[in-house]
C-alpha positions in Angstrom: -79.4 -29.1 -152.6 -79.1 -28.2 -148.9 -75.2 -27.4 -147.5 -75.8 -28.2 -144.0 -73.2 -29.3 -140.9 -75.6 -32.0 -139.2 -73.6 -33.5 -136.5 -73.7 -37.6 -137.1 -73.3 -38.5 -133.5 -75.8 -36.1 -132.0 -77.9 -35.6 -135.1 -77.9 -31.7 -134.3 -77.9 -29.4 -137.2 -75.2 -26.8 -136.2 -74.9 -24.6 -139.6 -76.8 -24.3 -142.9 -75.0 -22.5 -146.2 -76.9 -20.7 -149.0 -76.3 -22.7 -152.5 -74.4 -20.6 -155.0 -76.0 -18.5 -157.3 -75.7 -18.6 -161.1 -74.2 -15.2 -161.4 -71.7 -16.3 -158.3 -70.9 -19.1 -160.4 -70.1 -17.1 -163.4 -68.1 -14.8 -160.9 -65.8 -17.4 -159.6 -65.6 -19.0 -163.4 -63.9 -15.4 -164.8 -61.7 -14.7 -161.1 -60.7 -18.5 -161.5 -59.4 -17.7 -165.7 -57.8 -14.7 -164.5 -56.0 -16.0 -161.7 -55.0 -18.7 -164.1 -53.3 -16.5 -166.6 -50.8 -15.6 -163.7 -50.8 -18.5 -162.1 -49.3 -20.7 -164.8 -46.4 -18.1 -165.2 -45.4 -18.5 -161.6 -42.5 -20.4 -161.1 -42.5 -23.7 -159.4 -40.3 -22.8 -156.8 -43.0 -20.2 -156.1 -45.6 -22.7 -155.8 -44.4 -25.3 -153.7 -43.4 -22.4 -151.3 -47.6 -22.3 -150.6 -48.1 -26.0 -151.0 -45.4 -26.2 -148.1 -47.0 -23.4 -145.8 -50.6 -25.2 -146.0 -48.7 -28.3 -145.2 -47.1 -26.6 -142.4 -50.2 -25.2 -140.8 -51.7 -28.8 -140.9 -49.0 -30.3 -139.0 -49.1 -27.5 -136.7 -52.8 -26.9 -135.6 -53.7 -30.8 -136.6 -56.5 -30.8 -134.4 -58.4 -27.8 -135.0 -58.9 -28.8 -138.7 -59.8 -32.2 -137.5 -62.2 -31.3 -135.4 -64.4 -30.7 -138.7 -63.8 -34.3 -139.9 -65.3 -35.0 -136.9 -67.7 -33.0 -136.3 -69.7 -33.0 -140.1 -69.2 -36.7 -140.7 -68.9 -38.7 -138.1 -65.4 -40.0 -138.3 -63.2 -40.9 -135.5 -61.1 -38.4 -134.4 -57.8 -40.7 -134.3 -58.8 -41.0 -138.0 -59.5 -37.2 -138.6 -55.8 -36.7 -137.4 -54.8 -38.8 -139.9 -56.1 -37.9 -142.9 -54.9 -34.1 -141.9 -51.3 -35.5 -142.0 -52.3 -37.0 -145.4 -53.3 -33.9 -146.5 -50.0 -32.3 -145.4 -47.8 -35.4 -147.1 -49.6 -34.6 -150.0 -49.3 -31.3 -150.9 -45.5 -31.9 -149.5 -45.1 -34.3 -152.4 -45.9 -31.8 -154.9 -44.3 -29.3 -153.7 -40.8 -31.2 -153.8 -41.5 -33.2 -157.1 -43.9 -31.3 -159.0 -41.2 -29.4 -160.9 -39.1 -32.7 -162.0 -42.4 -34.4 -162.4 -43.7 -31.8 -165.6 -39.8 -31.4 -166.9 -39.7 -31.2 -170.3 -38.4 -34.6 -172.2 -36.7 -35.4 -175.4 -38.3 -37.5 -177.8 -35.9 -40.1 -179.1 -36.7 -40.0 -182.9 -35.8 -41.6 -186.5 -36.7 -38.5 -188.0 -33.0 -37.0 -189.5 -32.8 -33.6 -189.0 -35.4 -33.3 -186.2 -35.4 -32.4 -182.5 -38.7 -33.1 -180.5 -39.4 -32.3 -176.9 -42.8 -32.8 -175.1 -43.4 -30.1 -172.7 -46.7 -30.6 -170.0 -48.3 -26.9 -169.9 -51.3 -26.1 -168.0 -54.9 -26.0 -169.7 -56.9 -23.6 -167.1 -59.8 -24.5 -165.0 -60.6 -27.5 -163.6 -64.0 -28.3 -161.7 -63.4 -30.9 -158.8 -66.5 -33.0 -157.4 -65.7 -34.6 -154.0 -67.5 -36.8 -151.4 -67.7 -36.6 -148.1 -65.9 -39.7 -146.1 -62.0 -38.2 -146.5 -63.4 -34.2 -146.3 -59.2 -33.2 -146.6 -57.8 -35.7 -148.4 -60.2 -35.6 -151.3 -59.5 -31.8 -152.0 -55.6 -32.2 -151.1 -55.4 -35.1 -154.0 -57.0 -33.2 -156.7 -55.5 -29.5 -156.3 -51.8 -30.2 -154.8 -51.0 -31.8 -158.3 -53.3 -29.5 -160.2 -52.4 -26.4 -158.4 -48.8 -27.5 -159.2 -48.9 -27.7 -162.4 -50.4 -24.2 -162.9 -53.8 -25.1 -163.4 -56.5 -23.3 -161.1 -59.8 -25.0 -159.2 -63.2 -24.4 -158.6 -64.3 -27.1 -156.1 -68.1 -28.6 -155.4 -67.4 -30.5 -152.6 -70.7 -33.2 -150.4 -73.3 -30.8 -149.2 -73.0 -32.7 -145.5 -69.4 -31.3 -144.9 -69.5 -27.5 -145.9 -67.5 -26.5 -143.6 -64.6 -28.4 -144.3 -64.5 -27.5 -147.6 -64.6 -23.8 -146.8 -61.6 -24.2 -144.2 -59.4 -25.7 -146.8 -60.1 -23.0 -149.0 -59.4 -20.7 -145.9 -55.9 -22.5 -145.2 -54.8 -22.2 -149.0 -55.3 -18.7 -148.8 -53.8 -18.1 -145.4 -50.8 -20.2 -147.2 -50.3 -17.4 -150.0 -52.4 -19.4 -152.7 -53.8 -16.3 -155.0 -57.4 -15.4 -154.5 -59.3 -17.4 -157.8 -56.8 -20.5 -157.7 -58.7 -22.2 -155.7 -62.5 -21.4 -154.7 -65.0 -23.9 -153.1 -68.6 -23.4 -154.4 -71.8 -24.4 -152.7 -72.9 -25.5 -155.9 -76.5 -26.7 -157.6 -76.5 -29.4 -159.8 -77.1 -27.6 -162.7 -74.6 -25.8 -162.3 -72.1 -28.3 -163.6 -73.7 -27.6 -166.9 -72.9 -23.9 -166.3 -69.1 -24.8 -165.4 -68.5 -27.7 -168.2 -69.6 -25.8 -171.0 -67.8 -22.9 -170.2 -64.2 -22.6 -173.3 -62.2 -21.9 -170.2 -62.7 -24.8 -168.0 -60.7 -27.5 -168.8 -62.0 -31.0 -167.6 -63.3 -32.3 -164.3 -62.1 -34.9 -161.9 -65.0 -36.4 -159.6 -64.9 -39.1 -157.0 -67.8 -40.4 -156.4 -71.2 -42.8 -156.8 -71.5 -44.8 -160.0 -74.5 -42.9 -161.1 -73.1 -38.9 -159.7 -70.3 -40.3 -162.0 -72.4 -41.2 -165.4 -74.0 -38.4 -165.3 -71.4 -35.7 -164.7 -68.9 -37.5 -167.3 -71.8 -37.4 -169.4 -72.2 -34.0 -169.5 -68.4 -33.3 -170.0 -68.3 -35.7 -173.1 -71.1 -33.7 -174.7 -68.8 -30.1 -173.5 -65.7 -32.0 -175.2 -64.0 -31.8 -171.8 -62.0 -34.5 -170.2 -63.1 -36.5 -167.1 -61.2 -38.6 -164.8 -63.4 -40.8 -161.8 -62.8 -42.2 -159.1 -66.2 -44.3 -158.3 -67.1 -47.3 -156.2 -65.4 -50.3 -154.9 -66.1 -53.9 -153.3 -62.4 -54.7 -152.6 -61.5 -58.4 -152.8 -59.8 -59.4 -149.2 -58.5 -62.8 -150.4 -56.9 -65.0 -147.4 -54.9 -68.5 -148.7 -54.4 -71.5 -146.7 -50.2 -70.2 -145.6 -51.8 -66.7 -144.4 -50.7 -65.5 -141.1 -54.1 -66.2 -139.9 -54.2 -63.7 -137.0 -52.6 -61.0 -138.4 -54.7 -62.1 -141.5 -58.1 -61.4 -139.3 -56.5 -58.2 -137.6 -56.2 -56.2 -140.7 -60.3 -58.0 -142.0 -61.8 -56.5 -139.2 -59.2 -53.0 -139.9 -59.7 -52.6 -143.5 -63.6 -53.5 -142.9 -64.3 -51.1 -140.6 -62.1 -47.7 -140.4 -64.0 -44.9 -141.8 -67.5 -47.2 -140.0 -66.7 -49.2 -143.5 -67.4 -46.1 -145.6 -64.5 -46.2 -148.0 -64.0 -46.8 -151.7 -61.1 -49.0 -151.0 -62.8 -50.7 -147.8 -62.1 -54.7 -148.4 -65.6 -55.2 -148.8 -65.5 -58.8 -149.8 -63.9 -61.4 -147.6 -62.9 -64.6 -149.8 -61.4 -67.5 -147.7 -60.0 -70.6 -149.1 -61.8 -73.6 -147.7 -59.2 -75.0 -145.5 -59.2 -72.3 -143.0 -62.4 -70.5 -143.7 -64.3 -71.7 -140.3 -61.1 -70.8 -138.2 -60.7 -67.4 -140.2 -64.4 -66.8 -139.3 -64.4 -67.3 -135.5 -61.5 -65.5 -135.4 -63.1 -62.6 -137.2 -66.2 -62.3 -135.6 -63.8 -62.3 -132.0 -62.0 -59.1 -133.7 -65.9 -57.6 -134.7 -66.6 -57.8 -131.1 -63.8 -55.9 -130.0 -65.1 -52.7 -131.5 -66.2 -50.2 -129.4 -68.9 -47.8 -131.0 -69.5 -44.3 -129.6 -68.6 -40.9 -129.2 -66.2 -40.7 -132.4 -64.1 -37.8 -130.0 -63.2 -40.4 -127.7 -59.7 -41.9 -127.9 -61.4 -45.0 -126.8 -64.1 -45.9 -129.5 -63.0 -47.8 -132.6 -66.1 -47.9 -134.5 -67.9 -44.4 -135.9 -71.1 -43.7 -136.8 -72.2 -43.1 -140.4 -72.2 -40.0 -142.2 -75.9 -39.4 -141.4 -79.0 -41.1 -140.2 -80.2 -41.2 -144.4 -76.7 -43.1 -144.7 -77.9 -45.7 -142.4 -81.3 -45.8 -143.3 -80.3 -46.3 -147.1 -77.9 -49.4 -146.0 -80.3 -51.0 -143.8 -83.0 -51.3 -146.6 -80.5 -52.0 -149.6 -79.5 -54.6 -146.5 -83.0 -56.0 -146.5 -83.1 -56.0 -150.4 -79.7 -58.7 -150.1 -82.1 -60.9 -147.8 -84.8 -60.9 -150.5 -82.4 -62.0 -153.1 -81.3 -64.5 -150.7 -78.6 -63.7 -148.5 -77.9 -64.6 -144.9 -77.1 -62.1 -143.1 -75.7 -62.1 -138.8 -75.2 -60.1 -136.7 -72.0 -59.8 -135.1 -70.1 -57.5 -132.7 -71.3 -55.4 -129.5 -74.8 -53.6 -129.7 -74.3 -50.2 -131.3 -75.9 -46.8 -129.1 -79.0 -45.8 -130.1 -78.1 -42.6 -130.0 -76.2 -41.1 -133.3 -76.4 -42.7 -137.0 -74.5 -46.0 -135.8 -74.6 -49.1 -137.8 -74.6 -52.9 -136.5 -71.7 -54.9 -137.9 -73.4 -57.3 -140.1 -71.7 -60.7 -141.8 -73.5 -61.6 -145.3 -73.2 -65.1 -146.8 -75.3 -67.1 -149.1 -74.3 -64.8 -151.9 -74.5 -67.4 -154.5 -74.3 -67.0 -158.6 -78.2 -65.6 -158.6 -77.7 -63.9 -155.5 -77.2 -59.9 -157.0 -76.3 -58.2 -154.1 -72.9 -60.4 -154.5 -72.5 -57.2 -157.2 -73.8 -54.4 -155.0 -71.5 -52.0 -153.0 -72.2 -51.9 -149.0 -71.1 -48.6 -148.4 -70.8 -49.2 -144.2 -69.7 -52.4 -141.6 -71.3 -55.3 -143.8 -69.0 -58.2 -144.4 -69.7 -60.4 -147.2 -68.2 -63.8 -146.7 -66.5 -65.8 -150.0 -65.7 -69.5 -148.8 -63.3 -70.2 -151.7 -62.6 -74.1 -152.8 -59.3 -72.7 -153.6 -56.6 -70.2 -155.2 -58.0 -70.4 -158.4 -62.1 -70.2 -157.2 -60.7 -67.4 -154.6 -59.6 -65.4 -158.0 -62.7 -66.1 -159.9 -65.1 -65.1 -157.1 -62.6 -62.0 -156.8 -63.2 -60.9 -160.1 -67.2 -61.3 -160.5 -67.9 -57.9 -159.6 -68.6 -54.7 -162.0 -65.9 -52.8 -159.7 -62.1 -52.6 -159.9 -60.2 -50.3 -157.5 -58.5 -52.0 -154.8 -58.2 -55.5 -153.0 -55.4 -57.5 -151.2 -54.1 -60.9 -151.3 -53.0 -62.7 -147.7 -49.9 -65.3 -147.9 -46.4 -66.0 -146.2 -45.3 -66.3 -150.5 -44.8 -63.1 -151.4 -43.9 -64.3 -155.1 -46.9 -66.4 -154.8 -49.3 -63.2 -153.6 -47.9 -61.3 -156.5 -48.8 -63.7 -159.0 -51.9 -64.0 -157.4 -52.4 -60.4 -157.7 -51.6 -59.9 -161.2 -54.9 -62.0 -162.1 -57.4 -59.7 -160.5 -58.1 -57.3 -162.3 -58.7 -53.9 -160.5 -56.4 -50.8 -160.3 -54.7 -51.6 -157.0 -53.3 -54.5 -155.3 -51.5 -54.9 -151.9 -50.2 -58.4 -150.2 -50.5 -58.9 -146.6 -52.4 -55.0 -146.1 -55.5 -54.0 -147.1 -55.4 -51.2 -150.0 -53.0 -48.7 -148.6 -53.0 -44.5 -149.7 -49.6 -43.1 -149.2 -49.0 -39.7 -151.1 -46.2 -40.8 -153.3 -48.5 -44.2 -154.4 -51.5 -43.7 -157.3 -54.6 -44.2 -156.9 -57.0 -45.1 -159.5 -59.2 -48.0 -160.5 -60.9 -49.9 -164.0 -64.3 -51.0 -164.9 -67.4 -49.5 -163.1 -64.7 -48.2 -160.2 -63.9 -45.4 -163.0 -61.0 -44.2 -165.0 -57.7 -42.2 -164.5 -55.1 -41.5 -161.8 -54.5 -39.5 -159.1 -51.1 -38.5 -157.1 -47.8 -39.4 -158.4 -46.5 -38.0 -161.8 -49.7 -39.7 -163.3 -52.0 -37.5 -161.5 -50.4 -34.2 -162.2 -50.6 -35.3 -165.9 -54.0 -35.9 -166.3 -55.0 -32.3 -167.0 -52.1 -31.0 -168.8 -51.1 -30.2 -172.4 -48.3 -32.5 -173.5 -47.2 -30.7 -175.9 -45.0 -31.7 -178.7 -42.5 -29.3 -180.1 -40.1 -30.3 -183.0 -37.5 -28.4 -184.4 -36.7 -29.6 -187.7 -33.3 -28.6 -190.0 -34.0 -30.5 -193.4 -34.8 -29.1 -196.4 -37.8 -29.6 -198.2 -39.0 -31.9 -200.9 -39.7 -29.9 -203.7 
């Protein structure tokens, strides 16, 4: 596996990284125990004094970190910003609720004579596997809760953004965070083996493809380890007849196309009810064409490149794969640049029962158009699909957008806004879209030992 920085937009390849050895692997396995064994003894106030200094130097130098968002996969730099506050919010989270999140509770209990308490105690380390379309908030989600509650990382982060993973490791240590609590690796795939089978590693949390995900959980079920995953999505984007139709298209052609559409939560599948699905469509395609592709530095562009020129290539054939199995597809918006690994906005339709690419994630700006006969077809259609992570639901009734919700069955659901990450909202989907949590008092409980101590004054039986 090559690390390399390969600048999207230019297509220049700026820096190349070594991949880790096995014995550099073993190396950061035994510095990452050790630092465990005082890391979990140190007190939480201790802690979130770190998580609050990395926060701190995000906020202050925003742009210099993302300038690497930027600059190793493509995304626009309004959006790099961003996702460096997000970073900061969430490791500011867990630094102010960590401690009241992992507090010990008593067990009510019939038992006479018996006191139980469940206390959350670290386990050790834990491998992390993340992509490459939120560089920073990937890595901030995973160790602000894990680092919190005492366990220690080794990270394996997308071989495109290397450099990003080794500044975050450089601003946790510049923040006070001991040397072995957190350690990015320029890892092989075998090495995952090496990690996973290791007594002292404790599980693994990887977001990710469908099939980096089988194989990696794979491998932890036959180490006895616990995995959490956070895989793909084809968000439902369902618009009913009472939608504020404008605002309705503003936040389609948004939550289609931040990121250049390369995000788990990207609403992915448009499903309009019949009575306003031509006007929702003109409208829409007005908003495509607004974008403005280009130079992702620019204040002024609004559409990114991909991640790399392989990223485009692969959508464009698994594109042309959709049109075999019968799909329509259009172009709409402006012409792209030919320079860079841009993507035309395409709209898909004709994705019928024995169409399969109604089933397939389009990880970039495709649309794929629903035109639903009503509520209760817009649900159905919004649950054929193997995923389950986000989706939204567009109506003036609230009360009826809720109950609307609470029929699809994915992890997330938002009315009137496309999924939404906030760091004190979890995050976490069902079916082929994965398993577990993260953020929140769920995610800082995944990897911990809850612990059940009972104290018992009765006497015994014979």
């Amino acid at each position: 596996m090559a690390y390399a920085t390969v600048n999207p937009y230019t297509g220049e390849t700026l820096k190349t990284f070594p991949t880790a050895s096995k014995e550099e692997v073993l190396e950061a396995i035994d510095q990452a125990y050790n630092t465990f064994l005082s890391w979990k003894e140190t007190s939480f106030e201790q802690r979130a004094a770190i998580l609050n200094k990395a926060a701190s130097i995000l906020r202050n130098e925003t742009d210099k970190y993302a300038q690497y968002l930027t600059l190793e996969m493509g995304k626009l730099f309004t959006e790099a910003k961003l996702e460096t506050i997000l970073s900061a919010e969430i490791l500011e989270y867990y630094a102010k609720h960590a401690e009241k999140l992992l507090a010990p509770e008593k067990l009510p209990t019939d038992a006479q004579g018996v006191e139980a308490t469940l206390y959350h105690e670290p386990q050790g380390v834990l491998l992390a596997v993340e992509p490459w379309n939120f560089p920073f908030y990937q890595i901030a989600r995973i160790i602000a809760p894990q680092l919190s509650a005492g366990n220690t990382i080794l990270l394996k982060h997308a071989s495109n953004v290397p450099q990003s993973a080794n500044v975050f490791e450089e601003l946790m240590l510049e923040a006070g965070l001991p040397q072995g609590a957190f350690k990015n690796l320029y890892l092989a795939h075998e090495h995952t083996a090496v990690i996973l089978n290791d007594r002292r590693v404790c599980g693994v949390a990887l977001t990710g493809s469908e099939a980096a995900g089988a194989i990696v959980a794979a491998e932890a079920g036959k180490a006895l380890k616990k995995s959490t995953l956070e895989l793909g999505g084809a968000d439902a984007f369902v618009v009913l007849e009472d939608a504020d139709l404008q605002k309705t298209v503003d936040w389609a052609v948004m939550g289609r196309h931040w990121n250049a559409g390369q995000v788990c939560v990207s609403s992915k599948r448009l499903i309009v009810v019949d009575a306003i699905y031509d006007q929702f469509l003109a409208l829409y395609k007005e908003g495509v064409a607004k974008l403005k592709a280009g130079d992702p530095m620019d204040p002024e562009t609004t559409l990114a490149p991909l991640s790399s020129q392989k990223a485009a290539d692969d959508l464009k054939k698994q594109v042309e794969k959709a049109i075999e199995a019968g799909a329509v597809v259009e172009v709409i918006g402006a012409p792209v640049p030919e320079q860079g690994a841009f993507f035309q906005p395409l709209l898909m339709t004709n994705l019928h029962e024995n169409n399969e690419a109604r089933h397939w994630e389009f990880f970039g700006p495709v649309t794929q158009l629903y035109r639903a006969k009503d509520e209760a077809d817009a649900i159905r259609i919004a649950n054929d699909t193997p995923f389950g992570l986000g989706g939204s639901v567009f109506t003036q009734d609230h009360a009826r957008g809720v109950e609307v919700a609470k029929q699809i069955y994915t992890g997330m659901v938002f009315i009137n806004h496309p999924t939404m990450v906030k760091a004190d909202l979890p995050f976490g989907g069902v079916a082929h879209s994965g398993y577990g949590r993260e953020l929140i008092g769920l995610g800082i409980k995944e990897f911990v030992n809850h612990k059940l101590v009972g104290v018992a004054d009765i006497d015994a039986p014979f």
